[in-house]
DOZA-967509 format. One record per residue (C-alpha): residue number from 1; x, y, z; residue in one letter. Coordinates in steps of 0.001 Angstrom, whole numbers. Example, Ala and Ser with C-alpha at 12.3 -4.5 7.8 and 13.67 -1.06 7.14 Angstrom:
2
{nr:1	x:12300	y:-4500	z:7800	rest:A}
{nr:2	x:13670	y:-1060	z:7140	rest:S}
//
This chain:
282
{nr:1	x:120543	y:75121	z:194241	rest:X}
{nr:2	x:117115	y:75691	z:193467	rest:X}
{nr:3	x:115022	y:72651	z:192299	rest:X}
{nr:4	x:111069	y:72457	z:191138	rest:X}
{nr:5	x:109282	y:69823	z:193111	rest:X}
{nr:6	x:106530	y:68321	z:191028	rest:X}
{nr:7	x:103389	y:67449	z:193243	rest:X}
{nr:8	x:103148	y:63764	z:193086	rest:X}
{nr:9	x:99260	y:63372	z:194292	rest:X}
{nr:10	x:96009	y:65689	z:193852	rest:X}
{nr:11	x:95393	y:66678	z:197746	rest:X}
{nr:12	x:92999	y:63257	z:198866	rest:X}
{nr:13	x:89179	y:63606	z:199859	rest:X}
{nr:14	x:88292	y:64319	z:203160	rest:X}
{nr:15	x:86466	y:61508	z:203939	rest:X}
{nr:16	x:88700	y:58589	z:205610	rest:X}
{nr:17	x:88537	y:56655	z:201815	rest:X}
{nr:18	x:89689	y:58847	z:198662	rest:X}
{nr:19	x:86463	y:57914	z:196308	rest:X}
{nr:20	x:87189	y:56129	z:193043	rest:X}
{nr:21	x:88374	y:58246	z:190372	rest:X}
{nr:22	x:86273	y:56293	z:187708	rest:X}
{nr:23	x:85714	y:59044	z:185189	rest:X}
{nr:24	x:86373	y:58857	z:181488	rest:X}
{nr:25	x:89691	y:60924	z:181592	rest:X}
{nr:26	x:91066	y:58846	z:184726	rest:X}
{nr:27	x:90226	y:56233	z:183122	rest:X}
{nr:28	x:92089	y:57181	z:180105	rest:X}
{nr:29	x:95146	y:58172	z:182226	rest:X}
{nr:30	x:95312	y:54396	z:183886	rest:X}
{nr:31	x:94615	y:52615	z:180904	rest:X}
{nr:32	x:97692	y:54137	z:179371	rest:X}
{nr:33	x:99974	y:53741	z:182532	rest:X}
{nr:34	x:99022	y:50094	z:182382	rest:X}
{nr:35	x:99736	y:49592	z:178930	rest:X}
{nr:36	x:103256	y:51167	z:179230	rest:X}
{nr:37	x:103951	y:49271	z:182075	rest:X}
{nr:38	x:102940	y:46042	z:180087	rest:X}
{nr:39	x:105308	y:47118	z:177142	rest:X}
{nr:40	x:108224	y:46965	z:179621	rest:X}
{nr:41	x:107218	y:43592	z:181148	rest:X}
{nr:42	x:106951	y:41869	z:177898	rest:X}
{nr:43	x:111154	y:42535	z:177090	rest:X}
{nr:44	x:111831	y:42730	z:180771	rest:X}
{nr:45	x:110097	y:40233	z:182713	rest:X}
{nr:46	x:112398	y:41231	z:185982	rest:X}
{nr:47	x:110629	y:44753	z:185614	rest:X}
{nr:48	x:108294	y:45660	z:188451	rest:X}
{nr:49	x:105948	y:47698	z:189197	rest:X}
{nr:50	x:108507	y:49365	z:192087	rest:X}
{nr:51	x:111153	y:49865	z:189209	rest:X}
{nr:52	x:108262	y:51425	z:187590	rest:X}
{nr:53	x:107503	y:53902	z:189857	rest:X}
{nr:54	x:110873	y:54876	z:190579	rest:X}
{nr:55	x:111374	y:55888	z:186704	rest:X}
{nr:56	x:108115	y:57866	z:186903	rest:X}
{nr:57	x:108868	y:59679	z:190391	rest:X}
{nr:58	x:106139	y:58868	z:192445	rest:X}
{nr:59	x:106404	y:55878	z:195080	rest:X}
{nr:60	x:105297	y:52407	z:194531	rest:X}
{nr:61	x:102333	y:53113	z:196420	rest:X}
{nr:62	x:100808	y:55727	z:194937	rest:X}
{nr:63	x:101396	y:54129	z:191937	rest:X}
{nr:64	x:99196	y:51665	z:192669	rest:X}
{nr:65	x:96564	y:53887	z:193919	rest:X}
{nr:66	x:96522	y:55651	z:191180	rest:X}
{nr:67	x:96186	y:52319	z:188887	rest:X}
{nr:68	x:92958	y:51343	z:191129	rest:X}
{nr:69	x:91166	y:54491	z:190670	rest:X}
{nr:70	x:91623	y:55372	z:193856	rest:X}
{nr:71	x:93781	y:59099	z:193543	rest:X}
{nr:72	x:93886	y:61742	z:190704	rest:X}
{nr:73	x:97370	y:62949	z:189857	rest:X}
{nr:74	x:98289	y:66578	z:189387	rest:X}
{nr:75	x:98441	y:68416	z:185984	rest:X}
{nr:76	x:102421	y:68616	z:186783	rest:X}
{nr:77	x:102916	y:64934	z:187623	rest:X}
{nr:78	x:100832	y:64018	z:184885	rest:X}
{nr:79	x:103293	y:66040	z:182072	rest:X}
{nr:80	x:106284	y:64800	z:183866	rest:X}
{nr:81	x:105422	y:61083	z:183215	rest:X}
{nr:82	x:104175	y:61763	z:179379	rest:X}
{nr:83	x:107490	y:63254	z:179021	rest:X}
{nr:84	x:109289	y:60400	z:181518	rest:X}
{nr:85	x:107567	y:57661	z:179360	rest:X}
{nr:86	x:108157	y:59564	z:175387	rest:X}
{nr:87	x:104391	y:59239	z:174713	rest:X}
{nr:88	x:103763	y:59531	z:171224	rest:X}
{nr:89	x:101575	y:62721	z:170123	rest:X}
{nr:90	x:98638	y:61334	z:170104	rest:X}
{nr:91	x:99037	y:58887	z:173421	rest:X}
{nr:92	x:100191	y:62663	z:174987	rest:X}
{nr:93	x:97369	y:64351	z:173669	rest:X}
{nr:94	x:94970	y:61864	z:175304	rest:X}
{nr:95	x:97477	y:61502	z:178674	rest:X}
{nr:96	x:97458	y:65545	z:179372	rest:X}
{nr:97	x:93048	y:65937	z:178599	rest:X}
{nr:98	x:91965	y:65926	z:181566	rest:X}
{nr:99	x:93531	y:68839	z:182276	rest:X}
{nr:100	x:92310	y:70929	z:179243	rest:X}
{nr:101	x:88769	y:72115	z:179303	rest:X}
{nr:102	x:85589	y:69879	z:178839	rest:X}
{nr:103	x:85530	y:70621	z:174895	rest:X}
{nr:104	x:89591	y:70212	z:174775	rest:X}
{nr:105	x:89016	y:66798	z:176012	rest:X}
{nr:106	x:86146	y:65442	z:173937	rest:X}
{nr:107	x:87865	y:66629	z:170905	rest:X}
{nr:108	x:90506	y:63935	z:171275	rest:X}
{nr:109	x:88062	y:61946	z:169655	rest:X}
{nr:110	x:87704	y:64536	z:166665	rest:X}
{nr:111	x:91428	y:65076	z:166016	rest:X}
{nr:112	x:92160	y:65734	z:162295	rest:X}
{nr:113	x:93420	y:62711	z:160322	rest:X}
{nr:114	x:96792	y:64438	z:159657	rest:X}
{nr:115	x:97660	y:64487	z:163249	rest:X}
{nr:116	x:96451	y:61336	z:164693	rest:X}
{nr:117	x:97831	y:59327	z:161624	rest:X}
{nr:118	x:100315	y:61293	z:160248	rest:X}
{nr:119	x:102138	y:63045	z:163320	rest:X}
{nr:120	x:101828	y:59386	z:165530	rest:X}
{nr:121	x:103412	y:57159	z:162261	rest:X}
{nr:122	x:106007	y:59867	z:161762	rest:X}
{nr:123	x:106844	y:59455	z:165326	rest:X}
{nr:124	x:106693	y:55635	z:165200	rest:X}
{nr:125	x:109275	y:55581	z:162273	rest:X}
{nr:126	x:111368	y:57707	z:164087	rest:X}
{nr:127	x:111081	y:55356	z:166838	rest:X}
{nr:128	x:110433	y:52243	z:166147	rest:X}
{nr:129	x:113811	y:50609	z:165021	rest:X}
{nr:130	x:111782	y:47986	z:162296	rest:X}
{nr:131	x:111234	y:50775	z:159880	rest:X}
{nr:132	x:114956	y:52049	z:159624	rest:X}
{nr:133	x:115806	y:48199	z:159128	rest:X}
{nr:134	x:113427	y:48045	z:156252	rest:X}
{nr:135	x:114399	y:51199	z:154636	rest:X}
{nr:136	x:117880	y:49212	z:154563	rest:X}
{nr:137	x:116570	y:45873	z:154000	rest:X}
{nr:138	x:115167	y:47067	z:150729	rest:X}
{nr:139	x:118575	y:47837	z:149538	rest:X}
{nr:140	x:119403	y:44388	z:149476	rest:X}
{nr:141	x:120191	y:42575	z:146366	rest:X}
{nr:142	x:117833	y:39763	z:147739	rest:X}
{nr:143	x:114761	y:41800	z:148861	rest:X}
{nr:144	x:111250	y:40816	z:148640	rest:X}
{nr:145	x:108685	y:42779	z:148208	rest:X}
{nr:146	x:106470	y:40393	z:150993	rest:X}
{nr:147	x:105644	y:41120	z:154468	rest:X}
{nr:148	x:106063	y:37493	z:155489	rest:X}
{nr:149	x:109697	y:37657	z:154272	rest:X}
{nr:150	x:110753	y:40817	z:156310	rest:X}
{nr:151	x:109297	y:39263	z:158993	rest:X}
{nr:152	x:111239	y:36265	z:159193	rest:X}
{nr:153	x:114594	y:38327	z:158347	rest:X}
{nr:154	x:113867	y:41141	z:161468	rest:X}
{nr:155	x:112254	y:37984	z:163756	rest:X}
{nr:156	x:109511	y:40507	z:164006	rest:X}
{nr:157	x:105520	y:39034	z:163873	rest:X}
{nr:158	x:103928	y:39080	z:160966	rest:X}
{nr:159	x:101730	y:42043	z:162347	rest:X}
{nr:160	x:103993	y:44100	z:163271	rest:X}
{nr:161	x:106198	y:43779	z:160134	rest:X}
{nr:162	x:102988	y:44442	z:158064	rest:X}
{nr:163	x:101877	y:47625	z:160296	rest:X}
{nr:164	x:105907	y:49275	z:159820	rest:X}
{nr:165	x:105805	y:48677	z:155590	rest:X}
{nr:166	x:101891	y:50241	z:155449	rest:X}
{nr:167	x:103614	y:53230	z:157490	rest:X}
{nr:168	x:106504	y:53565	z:155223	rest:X}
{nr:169	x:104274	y:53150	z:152232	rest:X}
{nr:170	x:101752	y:55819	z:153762	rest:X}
{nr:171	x:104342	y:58302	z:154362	rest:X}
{nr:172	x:106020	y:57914	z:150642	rest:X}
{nr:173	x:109462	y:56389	z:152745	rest:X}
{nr:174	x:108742	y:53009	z:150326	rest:X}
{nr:175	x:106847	y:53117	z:146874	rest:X}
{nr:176	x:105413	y:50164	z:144860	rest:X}
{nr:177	x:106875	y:50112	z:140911	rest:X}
{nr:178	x:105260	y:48976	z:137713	rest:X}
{nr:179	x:105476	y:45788	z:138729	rest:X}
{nr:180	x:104294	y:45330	z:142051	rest:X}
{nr:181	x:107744	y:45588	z:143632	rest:X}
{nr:182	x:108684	y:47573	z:146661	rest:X}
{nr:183	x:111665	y:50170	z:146345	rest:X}
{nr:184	x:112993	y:53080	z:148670	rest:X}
{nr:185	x:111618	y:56422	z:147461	rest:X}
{nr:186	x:114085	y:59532	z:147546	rest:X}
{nr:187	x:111919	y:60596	z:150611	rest:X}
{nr:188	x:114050	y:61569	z:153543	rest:X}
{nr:189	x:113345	y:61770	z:156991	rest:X}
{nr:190	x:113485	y:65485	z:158382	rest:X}
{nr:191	x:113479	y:66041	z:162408	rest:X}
{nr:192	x:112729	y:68975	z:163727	rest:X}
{nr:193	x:113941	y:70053	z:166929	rest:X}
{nr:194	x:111112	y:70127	z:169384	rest:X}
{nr:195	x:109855	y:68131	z:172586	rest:X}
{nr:196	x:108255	y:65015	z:170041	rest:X}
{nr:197	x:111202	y:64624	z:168083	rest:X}
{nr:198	x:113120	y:64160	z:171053	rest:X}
{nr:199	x:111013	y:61457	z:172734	rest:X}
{nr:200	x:111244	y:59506	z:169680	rest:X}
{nr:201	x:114239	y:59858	z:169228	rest:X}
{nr:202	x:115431	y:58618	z:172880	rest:X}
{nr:203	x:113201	y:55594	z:172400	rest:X}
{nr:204	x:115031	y:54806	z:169374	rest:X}
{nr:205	x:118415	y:54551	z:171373	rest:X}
{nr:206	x:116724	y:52488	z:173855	rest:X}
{nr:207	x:115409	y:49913	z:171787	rest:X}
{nr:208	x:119207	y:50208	z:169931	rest:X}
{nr:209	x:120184	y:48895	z:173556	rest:X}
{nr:210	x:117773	y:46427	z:174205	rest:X}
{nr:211	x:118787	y:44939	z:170672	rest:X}
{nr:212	x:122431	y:45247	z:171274	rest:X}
{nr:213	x:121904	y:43140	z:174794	rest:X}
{nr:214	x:119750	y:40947	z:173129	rest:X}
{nr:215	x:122468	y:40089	z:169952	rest:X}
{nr:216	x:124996	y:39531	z:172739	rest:X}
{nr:217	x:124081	y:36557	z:173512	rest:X}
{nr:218	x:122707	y:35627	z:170364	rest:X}
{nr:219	x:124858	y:36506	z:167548	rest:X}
{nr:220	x:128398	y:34549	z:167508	rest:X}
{nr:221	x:131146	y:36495	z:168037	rest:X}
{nr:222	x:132919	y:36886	z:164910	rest:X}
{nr:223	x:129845	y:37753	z:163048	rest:X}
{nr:224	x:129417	y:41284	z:165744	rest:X}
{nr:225	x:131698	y:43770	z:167446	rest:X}
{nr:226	x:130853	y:44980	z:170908	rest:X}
{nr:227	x:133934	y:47187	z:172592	rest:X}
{nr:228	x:133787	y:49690	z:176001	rest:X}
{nr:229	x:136509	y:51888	z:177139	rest:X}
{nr:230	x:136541	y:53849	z:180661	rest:X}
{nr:231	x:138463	y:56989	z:180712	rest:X}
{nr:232	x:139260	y:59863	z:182699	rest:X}
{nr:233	x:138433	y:62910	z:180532	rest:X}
{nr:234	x:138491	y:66600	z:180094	rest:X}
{nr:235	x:134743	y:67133	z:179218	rest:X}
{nr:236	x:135929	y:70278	z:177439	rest:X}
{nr:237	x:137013	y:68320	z:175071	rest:X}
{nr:238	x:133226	y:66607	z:174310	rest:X}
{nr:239	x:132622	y:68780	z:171212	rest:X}
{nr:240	x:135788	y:67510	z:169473	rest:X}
{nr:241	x:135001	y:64201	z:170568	rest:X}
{nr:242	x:131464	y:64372	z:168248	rest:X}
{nr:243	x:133154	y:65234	z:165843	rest:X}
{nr:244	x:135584	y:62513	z:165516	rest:X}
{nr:245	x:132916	y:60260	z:166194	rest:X}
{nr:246	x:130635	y:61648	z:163259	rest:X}
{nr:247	x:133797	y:61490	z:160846	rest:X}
{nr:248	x:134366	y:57996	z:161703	rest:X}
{nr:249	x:130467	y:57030	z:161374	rest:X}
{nr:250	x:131023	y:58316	z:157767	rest:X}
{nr:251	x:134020	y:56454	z:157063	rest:X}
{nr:252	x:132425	y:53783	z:158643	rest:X}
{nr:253	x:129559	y:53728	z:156699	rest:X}
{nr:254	x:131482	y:54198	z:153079	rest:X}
{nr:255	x:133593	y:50903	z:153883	rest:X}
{nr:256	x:130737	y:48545	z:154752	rest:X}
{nr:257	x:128029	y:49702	z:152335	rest:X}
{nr:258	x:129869	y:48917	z:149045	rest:X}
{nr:259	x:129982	y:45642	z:147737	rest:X}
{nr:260	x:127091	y:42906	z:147566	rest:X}
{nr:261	x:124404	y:44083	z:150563	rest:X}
{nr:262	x:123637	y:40641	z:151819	rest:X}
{nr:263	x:122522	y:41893	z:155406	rest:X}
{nr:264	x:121357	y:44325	z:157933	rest:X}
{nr:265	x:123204	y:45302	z:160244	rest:X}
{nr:266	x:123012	y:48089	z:162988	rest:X}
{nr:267	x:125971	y:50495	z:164649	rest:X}
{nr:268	x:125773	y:52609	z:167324	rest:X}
{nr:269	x:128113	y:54085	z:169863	rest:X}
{nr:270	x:127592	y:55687	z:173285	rest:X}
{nr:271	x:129410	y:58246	z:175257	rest:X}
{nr:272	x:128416	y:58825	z:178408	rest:X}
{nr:273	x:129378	y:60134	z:182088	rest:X}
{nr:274	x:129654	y:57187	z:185025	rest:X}
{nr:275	x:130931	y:59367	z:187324	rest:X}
{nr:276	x:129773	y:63315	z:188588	rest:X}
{nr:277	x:131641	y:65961	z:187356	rest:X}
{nr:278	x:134126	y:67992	z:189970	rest:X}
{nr:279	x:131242	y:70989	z:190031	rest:X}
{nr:280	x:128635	y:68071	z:191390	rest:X}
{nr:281	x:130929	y:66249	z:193540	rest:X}
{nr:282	x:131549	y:69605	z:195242	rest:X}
//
């Protein structure tokens, strides 16, 4: 089988210490690194910095060389983690400079208005399971048009919660009436199938799972359903599998949104492999 081995380190300085990589653009590369790495440790307090840097590819070590300035990573590596950690457009954009030419990278700081704000909130909405939850919260026979409110529904600070209804207002997803009152526009949202979308897309699901762990153990039992099933399949049969699923979904969907909307709710279902397939076990 052939594979494509992505250099994990720049070659080191031949001098018996590799000198500080303390540039602007290192700099730039760390600071995001450590902020991602921060994100994770804030819902997962048991996540190290060795679980880290096994979900990036590189060891622990040079992870934490590369965190003290002490080694540059490759152009390779470097694109592997922005697309490892789903890096929002922007956050890519300023991940990847140093590896564009000198003008590339000082125009980060000059990008137009419509990409910086309008690609990275399109991505956050995508991504960034408040805003779907206040697209449906406004449906609610009790909304209120107050950020305080939503907050305290979605358990969500006050920040936050303001930040995701400015997006949704920005982008025409929400509208202000006559009267001061927030309603859903007939705005939808429209993916397109590229690298971005993607990303955003995966970080959805896994904040769908962290949220799903989380209600586990903190929603009572008759007010949730959580169900698994192993099987032994024919993955043949995958493509008639979706489409059961998606029929259900819709059936699904027309049961539980008629009637008095008194609450939120979120479903989703996975299907996935636990075991190799015959071709890999072989």
């Amino acid at each position: 089988m052939n594979t494509t081995k992505i250099q994990e380190l720049s070659p080191k300085s031949s001098s018996s210490k590799a000198p500080k990589s303390n540039t602007l653009e290192q700099l730039c590369i760390r600071e995001i690194l450590q902020r991602k790495y921060t994100e994770v440790k804030n819902r997962n307090p048991a996540f190290s910095k060795r679980s880290f840097a096994k979900k990036l590819g590189i060891s622990s070590g040079s992870l934490s060389s590369i965190l003290q300035g002490e080694r540059r990573i490759s152009k390779a590596l470097a694109t592997n983690m922005a697309d490892t950690l789903g890096l929002a457009p922007d956050e890519r954009h300023q991940f990847l400079s140093p590896f564009q030419t000198r003008f590339s990278f000082l125009s980060r700081f000059f990008l137009p208005i419509t990409y910086k704000s309008i690609q990275a909130d399109f991505f956050k909405i995508i991504s960034d399971w408040e805003h779907f939850a206040i697209l449906n919260l406004a449906k609610l026979d009790v909304f209120k048009s107050d950020a305080r409110w939503i907050a305290s529904q979605l358990n969500l600070p006050l920040l936050r919660a303001q930040a995701a209804l400015d997006r949704l207002l920005s982008l025409n997803f929400l509208r202000i009436d006559n009267e001061g009152n927030i309603k859903r526009s007939e705005v939808q949202i429209q993916t397109a199938d590229n690298n971005t979308t993607k990303e955003s897309i995966r970080r959805s699901f896994e904040q769908g799972l962290d949220l799903a762990k989380k209600n586990l153990f903190s929603v009572v039992a008759d007010k949730r359903e959580y169900t698994q099933q192993f099987m032994a399949i024919d993955p043949a049969k995958l493509p008639e599998a979706r489409t059961l699923i998606r029929q259900f979904q819709e059936q699904l969907l027309t049961l539980l949104e008629t009637g008095t909307k008194k609450q939120v709710y979120n479903f989703s279902l996975q299907l996935y492999p636990v075991s190799k397939s015959l071709d890999e076990a072989t």
